[in-house]
C-alpha atoms as a printed R data frame, in Angstrom:
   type eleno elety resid chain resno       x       y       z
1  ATOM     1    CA   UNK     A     1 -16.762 -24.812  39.085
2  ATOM     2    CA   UNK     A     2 -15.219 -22.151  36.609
3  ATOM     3    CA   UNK     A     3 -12.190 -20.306  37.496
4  ATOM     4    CA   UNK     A     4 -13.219 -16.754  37.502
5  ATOM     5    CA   UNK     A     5 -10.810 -14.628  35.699
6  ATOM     6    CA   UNK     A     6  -9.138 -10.920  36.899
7  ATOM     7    CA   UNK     A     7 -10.518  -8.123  35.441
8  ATOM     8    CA   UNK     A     8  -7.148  -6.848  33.788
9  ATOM     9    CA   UNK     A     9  -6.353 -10.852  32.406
10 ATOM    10    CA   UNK     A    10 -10.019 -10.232  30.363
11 ATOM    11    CA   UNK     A    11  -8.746  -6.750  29.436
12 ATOM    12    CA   UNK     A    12  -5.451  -7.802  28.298
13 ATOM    13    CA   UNK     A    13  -6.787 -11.017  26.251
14 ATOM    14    CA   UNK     A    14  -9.753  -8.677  24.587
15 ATOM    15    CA   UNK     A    15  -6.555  -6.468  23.857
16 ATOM    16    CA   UNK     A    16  -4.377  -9.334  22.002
17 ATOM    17    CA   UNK     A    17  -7.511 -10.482  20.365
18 ATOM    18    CA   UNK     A    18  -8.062  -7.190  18.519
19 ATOM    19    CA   UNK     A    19  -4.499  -6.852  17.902
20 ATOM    20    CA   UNK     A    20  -4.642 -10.201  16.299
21 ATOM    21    CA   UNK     A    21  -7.763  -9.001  14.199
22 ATOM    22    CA   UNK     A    22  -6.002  -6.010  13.163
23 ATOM    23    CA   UNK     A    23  -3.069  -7.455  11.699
24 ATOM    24    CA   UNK     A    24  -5.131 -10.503   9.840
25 ATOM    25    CA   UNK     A    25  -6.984  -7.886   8.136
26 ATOM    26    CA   UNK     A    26  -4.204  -5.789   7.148
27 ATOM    27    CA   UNK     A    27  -2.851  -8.593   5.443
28 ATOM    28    CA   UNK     A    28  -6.099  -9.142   3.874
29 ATOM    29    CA   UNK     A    29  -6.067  -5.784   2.847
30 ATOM    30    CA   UNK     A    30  -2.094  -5.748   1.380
31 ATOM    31    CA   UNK     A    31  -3.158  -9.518  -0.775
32 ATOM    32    CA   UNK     A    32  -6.133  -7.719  -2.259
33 ATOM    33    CA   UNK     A    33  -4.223  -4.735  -3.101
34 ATOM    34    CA   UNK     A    34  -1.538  -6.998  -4.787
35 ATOM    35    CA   UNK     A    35  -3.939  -8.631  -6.626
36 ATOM    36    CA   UNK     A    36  -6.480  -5.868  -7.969
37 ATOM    37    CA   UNK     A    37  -6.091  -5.220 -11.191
38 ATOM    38    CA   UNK     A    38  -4.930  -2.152 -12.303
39 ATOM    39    CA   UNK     A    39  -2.664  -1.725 -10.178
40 ATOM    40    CA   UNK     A    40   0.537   0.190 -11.686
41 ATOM    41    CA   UNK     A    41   4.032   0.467  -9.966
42 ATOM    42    CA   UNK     A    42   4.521   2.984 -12.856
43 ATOM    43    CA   UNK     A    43   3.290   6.405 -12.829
44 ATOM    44    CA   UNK     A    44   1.420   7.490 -15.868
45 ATOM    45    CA   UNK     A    45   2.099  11.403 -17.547
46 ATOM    46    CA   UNK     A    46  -1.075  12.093 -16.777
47 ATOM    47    CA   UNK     A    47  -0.137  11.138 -12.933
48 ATOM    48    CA   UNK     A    48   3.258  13.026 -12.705
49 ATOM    49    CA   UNK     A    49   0.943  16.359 -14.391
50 ATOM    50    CA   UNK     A    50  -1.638  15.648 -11.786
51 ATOM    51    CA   UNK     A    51   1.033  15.573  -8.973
52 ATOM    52    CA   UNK     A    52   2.508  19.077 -10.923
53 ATOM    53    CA   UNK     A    53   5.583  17.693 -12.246
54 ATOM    54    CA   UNK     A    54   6.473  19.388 -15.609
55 ATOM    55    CA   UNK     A    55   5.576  16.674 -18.246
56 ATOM    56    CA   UNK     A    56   6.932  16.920 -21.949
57 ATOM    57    CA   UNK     A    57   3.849  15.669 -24.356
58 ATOM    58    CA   UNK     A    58   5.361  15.123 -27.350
59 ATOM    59    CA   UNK     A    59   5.296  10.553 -27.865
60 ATOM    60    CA   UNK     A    60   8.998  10.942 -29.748
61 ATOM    61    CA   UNK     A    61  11.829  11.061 -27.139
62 ATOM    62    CA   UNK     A    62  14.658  13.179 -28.759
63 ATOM    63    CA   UNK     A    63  17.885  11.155 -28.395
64 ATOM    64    CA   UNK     A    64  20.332  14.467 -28.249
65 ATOM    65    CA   UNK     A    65  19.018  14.977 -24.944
66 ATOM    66    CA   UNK     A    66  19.352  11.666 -23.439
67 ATOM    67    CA   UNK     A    67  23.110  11.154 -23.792
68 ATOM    68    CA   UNK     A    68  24.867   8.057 -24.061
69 ATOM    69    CA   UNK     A    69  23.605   5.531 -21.939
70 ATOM    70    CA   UNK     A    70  23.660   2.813 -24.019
């Protein structure tokens, strides 16, 4: 005959289960995120204008205001 279980042991194992479930699909989530193209670590001009940072738009850089890093 089957051992019947407590009502809190099935409670707590449905519990870990989910738990379980939740973090295999947020790793699921974080490889497919790594992986998707597109994906930039670098925000674009048009980004840093859409977030309202003040963006310069001409291409050439002017060295005078740069300093001397090198």
């Amino acid at each position: 005959m089957a051992r019947k279980r407590s009502r809190t042991a099935v409670l707590k194992r449905q519990r870990e289960v989910k738990k379980s479930e939740k973090q295999a699909m947020k790793r699921e989530k974080r490889e497919i995120r790594k992986d998707a193209p597109g994906h930039e670590s670098v925000a674009t001009r048009d980004d840093l204008a859409d977030y309202g940072f003040p963006v310069d738009d001409s291409e050439g850089l002017d060295e005078s205001k740069l300093g001397s890093a090198r």
